[in-house]
N, C-alpha and C positions, 0 to 999 in steps of 0.2 A: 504494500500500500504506500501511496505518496507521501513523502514526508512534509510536511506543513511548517515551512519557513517564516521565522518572529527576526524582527531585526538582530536579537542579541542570544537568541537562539535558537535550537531547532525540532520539534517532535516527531518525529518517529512513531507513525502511527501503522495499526494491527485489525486483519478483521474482528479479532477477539475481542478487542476491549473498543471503547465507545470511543470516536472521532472528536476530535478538536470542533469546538460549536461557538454560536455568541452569544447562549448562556454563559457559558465559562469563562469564556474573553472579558463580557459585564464583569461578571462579579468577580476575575482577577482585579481590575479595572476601579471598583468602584469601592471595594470593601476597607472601611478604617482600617491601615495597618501601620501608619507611620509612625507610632509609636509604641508598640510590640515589641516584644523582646523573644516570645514561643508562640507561634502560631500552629495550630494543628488543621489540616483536611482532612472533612472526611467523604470519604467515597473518589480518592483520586484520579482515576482513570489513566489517561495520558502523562500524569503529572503538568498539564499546561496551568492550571490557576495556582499551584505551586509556584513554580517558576516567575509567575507573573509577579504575583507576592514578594519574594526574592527579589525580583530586580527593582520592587518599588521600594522597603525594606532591605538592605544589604545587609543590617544588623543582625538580623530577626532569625531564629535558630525554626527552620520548619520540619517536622513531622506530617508525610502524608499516608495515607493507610488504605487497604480498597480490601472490598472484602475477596476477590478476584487474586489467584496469584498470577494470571496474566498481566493483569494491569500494575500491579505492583511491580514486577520484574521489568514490565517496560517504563514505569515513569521512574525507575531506579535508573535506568540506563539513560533516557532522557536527565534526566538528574547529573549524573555522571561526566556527559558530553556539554552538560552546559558552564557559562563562567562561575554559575554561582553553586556549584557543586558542594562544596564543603560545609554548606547552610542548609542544606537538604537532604534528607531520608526518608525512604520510601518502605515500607513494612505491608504485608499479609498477615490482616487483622479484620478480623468481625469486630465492628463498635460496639455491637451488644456486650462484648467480652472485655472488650479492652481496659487497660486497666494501667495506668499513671503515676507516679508518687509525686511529681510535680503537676500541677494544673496548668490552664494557658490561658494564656490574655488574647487570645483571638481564635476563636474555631470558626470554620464556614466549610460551607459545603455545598453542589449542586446535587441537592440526590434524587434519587429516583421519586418521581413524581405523579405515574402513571399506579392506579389501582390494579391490583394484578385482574389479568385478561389474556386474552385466548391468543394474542400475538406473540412471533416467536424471535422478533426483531428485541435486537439487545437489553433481554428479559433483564438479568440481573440490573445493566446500569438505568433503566425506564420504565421497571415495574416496582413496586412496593414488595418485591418476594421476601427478599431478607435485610430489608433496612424500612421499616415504616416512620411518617411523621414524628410519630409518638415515641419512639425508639430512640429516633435521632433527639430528638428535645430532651428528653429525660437523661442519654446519657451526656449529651453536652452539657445541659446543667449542673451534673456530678464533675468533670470535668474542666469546669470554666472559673478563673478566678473572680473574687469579689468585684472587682472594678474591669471585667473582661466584657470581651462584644462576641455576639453568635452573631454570624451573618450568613444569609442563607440569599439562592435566586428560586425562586418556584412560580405556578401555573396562576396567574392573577387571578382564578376563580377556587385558589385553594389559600388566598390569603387569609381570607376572617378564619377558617378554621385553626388553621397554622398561628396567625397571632393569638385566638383565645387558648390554642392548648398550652401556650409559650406564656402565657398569662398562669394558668394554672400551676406554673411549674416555679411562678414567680421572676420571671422574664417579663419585662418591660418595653414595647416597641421603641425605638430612640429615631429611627431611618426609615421611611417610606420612600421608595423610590419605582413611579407605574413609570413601567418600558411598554412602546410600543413600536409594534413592526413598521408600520406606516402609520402616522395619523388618523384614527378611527375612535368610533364614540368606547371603543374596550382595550384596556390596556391588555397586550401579550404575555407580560411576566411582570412579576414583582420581587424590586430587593430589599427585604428587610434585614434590618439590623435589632438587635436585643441585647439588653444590660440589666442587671440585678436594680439597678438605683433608678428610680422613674424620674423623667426629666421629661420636658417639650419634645414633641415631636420633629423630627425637618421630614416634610415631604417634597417631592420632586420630581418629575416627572421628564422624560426621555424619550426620544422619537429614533431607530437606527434606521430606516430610508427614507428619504423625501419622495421617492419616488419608486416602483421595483427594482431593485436590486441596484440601487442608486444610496451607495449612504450618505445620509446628512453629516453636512455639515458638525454636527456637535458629536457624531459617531468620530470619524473623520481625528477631531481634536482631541479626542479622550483617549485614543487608540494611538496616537502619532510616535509615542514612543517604542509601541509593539509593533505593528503592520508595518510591510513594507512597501505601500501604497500610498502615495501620496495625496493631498487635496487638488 
């Protein structure tokens, strides 16, 4: 499979494990991390919003983890091949299982968002089989320090669920961010952000084409660092 070219690095991509997308790119892209010191991923894939992480954070010590040992052994090797190597490791790990003696000031994740169903398109990384909503929330709040951010990208029609169960867990929304594909009365995806401590909300909203397959302008500028396409 094609390898998928970032200005400062390069992924290696597998029919096994789930393709490089512009969920991942967002919320490489858009998630607080610039002042982290541990960030964790979970559901890696590719290792690309690691990576991205990394080169926006040089500091920042990342751990990413996929329940997949295919994906693991390739965002290990993407890991490996890139400048920021030595800030990154990549593990074969179930979240449910997983288990830390240090916590982290930044967990995010794109995960699997699709309810399981009869498709047999990259069941693990797009069904709910073995990583549900509930799953993920629950152990990222064991996992996440006092003053730490979850940041997640998911399906804008599984937002209110997603922020009341993140509520239950004592998660506080801080980030509203509606993405959408083209301008239309429904936003495509949502990235929200969560913190122990409730504060005002920022919401904000994002448009990535002006037109099909025309990115906007504010894609365009948010990406300029990654993409190797210019405005």
């Amino acid at each position: 499979m094609k390898p998928f070219r970032f200005k400062n690095f390069t992924i290696n991509q597998s029919e096994k494990v789930f393709r490089v997308g512009t969920d991942g790119v967002l919320l490489g892209v858009l998630a607080t991390v610039e002042n982290a010191g541990h960030i964790l991923e979970v559901g890696t894939g590719t290792g690309l919003i690691s990576l991205m992480l990394s080169q926006r954070n040089r500091n920042a010590a990342i751990l990413a983890i996929d329940f997949s040992k295919d994906a693991a052994q390739l965002a290990s090797e993407n890991f490996k091949n890139s400048p920021f190597s030595k800030n990154l490791k990549a593990l074969e790990q179930d979240f449910k299982t997983f288990e830390s003696e240090e916590k982290f000031d930044v967990i995010v994740s794109n995960p699997p968002y699709f309810e399981k169903n009869q498709s047999e398109k990259d069941v693990i990384a797009r069904q709910q089989t073995e990583l549900s909503f509930d799953d993920l929330i629950e152990k990222s709040v064991k996992n996440l320090k006092e003053q730490g951010l979850f940041a997640v990208i998911i399906p804008f029609e599984s937002g209110d669920y997603f922020s009341q169960k993140c509520l239950d867990f004592g998660l506080h929304l801080s980030k509203k961010i509606k993405i959408f594909g083209i301008k239309n009365p429904l936003p495509k995806r949502l990235l929200l952000e969560f913190g122990f401590g409730k504060k005002e909300m920022v919401e904000e909203e994002f448009i990535i084409e002006k037109s099909p397959r025309i990115y906007s302008n504010e894609y365009l500028k948010l990406t300029e660092e990654f993409h190797v396409f210019k405005p």
